[in-house]
N, C-alpha and C positions, 0 to 999 in steps of 0.2 A: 428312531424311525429307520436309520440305517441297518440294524440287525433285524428288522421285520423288512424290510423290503429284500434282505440276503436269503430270509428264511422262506418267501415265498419264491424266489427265483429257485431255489433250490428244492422246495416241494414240487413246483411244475417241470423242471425235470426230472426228478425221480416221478412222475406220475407219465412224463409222454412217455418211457420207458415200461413201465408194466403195458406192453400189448398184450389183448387179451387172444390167446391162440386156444382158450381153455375151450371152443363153441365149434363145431363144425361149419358155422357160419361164416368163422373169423378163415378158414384154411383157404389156400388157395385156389383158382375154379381148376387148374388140373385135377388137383386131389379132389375137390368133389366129384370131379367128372369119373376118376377111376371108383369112388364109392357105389358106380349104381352099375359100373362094368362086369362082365362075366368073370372078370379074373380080378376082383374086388378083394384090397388086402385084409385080413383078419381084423388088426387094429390100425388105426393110426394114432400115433404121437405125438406130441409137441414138446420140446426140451428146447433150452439154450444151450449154443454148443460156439465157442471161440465167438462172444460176444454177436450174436445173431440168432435169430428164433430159425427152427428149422422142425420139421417135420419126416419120421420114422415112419415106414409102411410097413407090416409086419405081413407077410404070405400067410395064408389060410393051409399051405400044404407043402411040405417038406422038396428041399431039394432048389426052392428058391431064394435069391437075395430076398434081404433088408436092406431099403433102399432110403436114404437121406437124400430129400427136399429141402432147397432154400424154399424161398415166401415168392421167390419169381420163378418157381418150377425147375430150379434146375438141380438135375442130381449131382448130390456133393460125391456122395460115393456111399458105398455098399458094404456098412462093414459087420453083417453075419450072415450067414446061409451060404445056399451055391450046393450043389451037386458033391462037394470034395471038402467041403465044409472050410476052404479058404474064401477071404474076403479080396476085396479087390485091392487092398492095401492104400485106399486115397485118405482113410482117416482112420489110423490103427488105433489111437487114441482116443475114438467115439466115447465108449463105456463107461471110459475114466472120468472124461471132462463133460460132458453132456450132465446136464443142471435142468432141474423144475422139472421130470417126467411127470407127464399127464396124457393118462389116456384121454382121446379126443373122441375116438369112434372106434365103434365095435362092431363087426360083421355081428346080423342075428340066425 
């Protein structure tokens, strides 16, 4: 009885952990809100990145950041694009450590 009660304690947190950021529904209302804006990113992404879901905006046109969202809107930092083609250096390590890419939405 004691290894079935370990095993579900341990199912239901590996299960409150899979949030599902795979849906446009599940993103946060900023990011919706820039989905229907004029300056509406290309894609958006969902990756895990230093144990936290976060969300990539991908521009539609050259010359601008790649911007990371936390799930409470706040930009983590910017790490491709920009006029000069440097980043802003708040998370040089995005590419490497970022886990689960899923595109979420796509400009049509």
């Amino acid at each position: 009885m004691k290894k079935l009660h370990q095993w579900m304690i341990g199912f239901m947190l590996l299960s409150c952990d899979q949030t599902d950021m795979n849906t446009k529904e599940a993103l946060p209302t900023c990011l919706q809100s820039i989905m229907i804006g004029s300056n509406a990113p290309l894609e958006i992404w969902g990756y895990r990145y230093n144990d936290q879901i976060v969300y990539l905006t991908k521009p539609d046109c050259c010359d601008m950041y790649e911007l990371v969202y936390t799930t409470d809107c706040t930009v983590l930092c910017a790490p491709g694009g920009g006029f000069s083609g440097k980043v802003d250096g708040k998370c040089p390590d995005f590419y490497d450590n970022a886990k689960n890419g899923t595109l979420i939405w796509k400009k049509n």
